[in-house]
ChimeraX commands (.cxc) that place a marker at each C-alpha (Angstrom):
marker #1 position 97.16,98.36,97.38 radius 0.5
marker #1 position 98.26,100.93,95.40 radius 0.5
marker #1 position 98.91,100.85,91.38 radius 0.5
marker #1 position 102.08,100.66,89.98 radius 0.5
marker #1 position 103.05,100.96,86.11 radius 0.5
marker #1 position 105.32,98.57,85.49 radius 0.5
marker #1 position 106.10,98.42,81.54 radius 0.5
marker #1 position 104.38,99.05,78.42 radius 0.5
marker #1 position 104.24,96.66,75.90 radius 0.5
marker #1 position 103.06,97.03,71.91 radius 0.5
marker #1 position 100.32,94.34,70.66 radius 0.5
marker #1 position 101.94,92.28,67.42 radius 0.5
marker #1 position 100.00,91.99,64.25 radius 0.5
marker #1 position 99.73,87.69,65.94 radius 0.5
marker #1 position 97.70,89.89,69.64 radius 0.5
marker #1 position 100.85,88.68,71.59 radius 0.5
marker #1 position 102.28,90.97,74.41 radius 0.5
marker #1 position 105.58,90.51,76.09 radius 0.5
marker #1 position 105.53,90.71,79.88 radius 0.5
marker #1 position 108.57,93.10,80.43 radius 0.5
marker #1 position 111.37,91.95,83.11 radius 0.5
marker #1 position 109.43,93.78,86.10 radius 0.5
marker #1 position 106.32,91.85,85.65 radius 0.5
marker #1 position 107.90,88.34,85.28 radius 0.5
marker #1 position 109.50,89.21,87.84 radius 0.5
marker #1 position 106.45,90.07,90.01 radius 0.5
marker #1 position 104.55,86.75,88.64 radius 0.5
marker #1 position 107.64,84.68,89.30 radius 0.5
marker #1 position 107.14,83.72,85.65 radius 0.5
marker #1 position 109.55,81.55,83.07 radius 0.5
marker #1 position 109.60,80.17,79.81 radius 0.5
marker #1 position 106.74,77.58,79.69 radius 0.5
marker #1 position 104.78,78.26,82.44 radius 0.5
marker #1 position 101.28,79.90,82.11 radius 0.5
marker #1 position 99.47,83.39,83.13 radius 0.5
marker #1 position 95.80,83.75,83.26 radius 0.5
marker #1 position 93.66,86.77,82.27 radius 0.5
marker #1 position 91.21,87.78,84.67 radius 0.5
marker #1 position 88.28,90.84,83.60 radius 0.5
marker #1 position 88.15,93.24,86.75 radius 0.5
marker #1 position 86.15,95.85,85.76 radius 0.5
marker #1 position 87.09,97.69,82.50 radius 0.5
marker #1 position 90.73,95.97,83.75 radius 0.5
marker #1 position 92.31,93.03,82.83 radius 0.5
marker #1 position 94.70,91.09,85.48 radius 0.5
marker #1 position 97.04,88.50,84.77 radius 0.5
marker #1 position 97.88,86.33,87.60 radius 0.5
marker #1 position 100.61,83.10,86.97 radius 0.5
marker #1 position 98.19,80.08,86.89 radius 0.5
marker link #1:1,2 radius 0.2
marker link #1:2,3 radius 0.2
marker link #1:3,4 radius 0.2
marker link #1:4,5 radius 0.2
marker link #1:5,6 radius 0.2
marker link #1:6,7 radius 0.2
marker link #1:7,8 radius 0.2
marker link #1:8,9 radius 0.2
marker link #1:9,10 radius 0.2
marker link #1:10,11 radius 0.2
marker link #1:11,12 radius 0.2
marker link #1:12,13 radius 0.2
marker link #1:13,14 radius 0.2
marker link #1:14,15 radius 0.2
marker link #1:15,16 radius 0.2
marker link #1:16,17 radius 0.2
marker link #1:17,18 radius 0.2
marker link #1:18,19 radius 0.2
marker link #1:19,20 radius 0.2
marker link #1:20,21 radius 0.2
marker link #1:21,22 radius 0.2
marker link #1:22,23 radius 0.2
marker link #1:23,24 radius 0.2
marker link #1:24,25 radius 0.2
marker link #1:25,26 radius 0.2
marker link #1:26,27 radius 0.2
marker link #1:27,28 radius 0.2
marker link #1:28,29 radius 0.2
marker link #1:29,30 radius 0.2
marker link #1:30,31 radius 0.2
marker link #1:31,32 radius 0.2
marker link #1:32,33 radius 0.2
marker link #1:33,34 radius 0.2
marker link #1:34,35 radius 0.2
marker link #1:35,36 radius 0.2
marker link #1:36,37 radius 0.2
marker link #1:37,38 radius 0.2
marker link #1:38,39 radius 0.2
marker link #1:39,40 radius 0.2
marker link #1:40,41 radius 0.2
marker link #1:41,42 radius 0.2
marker link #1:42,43 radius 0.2
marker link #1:43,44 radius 0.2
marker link #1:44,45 radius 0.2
marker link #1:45,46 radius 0.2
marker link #1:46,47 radius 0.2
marker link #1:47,48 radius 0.2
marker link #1:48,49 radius 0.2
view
């Protein structure tokens, strides 16, 4: 699989992200549902949990 970009997003003084519209949309992600960080590497992957 090949890497894609898709969004940049700015850390708040709080270290919250927002997941831009690409990458909800990838997850399948809404409003109250959760995401999980997984370390791959010097990487960090969030998958919907």
């Amino acid at each position: 699989m090949e890497d894609r970009i898709l969004g940049l997003s700015s850390v708040t003084q709080k270290y919250q992200v927002t997941l831009t519209k690409d990458v909800r949309d990838v997850l399948g992600v809404k409003p109250g549902d959760k995401v999980v960080f997984v370390q791959k590497g010097d990487a960090v992957i969030v998958k919907k949990a």
